[in-house]
Each structure stands twice: as structure tokens, then as C-alpha cells.
N, C-alpha and C positions, 0 to 999 in steps of 0.2 A: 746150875752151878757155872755151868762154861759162861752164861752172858752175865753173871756176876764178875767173873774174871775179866770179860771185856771191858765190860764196866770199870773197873777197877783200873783195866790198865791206861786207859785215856784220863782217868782223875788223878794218875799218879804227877803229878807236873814239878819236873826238878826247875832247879832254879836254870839252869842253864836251859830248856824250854822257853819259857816267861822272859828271858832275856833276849831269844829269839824272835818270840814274839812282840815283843815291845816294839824289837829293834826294825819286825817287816811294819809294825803299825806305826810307827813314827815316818819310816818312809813311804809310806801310801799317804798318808797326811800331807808330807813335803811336795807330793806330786799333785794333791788336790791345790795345795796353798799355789803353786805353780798354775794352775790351771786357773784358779780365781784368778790369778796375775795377769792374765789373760785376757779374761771376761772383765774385769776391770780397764783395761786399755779400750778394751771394743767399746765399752759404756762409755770410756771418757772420746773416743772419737765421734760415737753418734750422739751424743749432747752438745759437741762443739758444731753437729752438721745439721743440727735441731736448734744452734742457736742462729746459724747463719742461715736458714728457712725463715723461720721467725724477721729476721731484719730486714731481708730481700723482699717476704711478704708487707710489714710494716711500710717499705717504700712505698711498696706497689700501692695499697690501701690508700697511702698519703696523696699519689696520683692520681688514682682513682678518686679521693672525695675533693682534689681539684679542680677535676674536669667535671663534676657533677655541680660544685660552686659554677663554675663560669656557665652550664644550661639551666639550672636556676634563674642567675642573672639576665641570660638570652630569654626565657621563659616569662620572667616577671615585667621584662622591656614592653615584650610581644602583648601581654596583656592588657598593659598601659596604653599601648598602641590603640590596642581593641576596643577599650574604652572609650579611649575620644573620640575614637571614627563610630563609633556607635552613638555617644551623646551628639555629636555633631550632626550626623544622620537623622537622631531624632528631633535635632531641632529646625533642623531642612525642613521636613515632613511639615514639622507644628507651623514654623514660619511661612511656608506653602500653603494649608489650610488655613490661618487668620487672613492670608495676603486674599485667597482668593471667597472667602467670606467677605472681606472688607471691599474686596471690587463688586461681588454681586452686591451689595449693600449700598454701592456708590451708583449703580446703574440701575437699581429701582426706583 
């Protein structure tokens, strides 16, 4: 019987209770909304520090694939290079072996 009565007296809820509690649940709320106000400003500083990343890297990248344009170019010169000192070597060689086929062939 006694925990029925305990029971009973925590169910009893006047209105001036319920008024009190509204009034601490409304201002726990005001102190959460405050605190998002908060964590909203942080959010809007690191997306502004997320956007100036983003641009700084953006330069860098655009520098970076210019200097990789200009060794490309250095690259593909070099190769060109390579090539004609190669076909021209090979034609040393070939011009060398007819020139001296053709003298032994003049001296027999």
C-alpha cells in the first residue's frame, strides 16, 4: 500500500508543476539552440578554410601540370634529337659499308 501511495504521489501533477516543467524544458532547449549557434559558426569558418585549401591547392595543381607541360616538351625535343642522331649514324654505317664494298670491288 505504501508504494501505491508513492506512486500516486509522483502521478499527482498540478498544473503549476507542468508549468514548471515546461518552463525548465523550454530553457534547456534555448541553451541547446545556443550551442547549435555555435557549432554552426565553427561549420561556417571550416568550410570557408576548406574552401581556401581547395583554391591554394587548385593553383598549386595548375603549376604543377605546367611544369610537367614544359618536361614533356624538353622530353619530346630530346627524343627527336635521338632520332636523327640515330638515323644519321645509321646511315654513316650503311654509307661506310657500300663506300668500302665499292672500293674493294674497284680494286679487284
Amino acid at each position: 500500500m505504501v508504494a501505491c501511495m508513492a506512486v500516486m504521489a509522483r502521478e499527482a501533477w498540478t498544473d503549476e508543476r507542468l508549468d514548471d516543467l515546461k518552463e525548465n524544458v523550454n530553457q534547456r532547449f534555448d541553451e541547446v539552440d545556443k550551442r547549435f549557434d555555435l557549432v554552426d559558426q565553427r561549420f561556417d569558418r571550416v568550410e570557408a578554410d576548406i574552401r581556401e585549401l581547395r583554391t591554394d591547392m587548385k593553383a598549386g595543381f595548375e603549376r604543377v601540370d605546367k611544369k610537367f607541360e614544359a618536361l614533356t616538351t624538353r622530353i619530346d625535343s630530346m627524343q627527336q634529337t635521338m632520332v636523327i642522331g640515330f638515323v644519321t649514324l645509321f646511315a654513316s654505317i650503311f654509307a661506310s659499308v657500300i663506300g668500302g664494298v665499292i672500293a674493294a670491288l674497284v680494286l679487284l
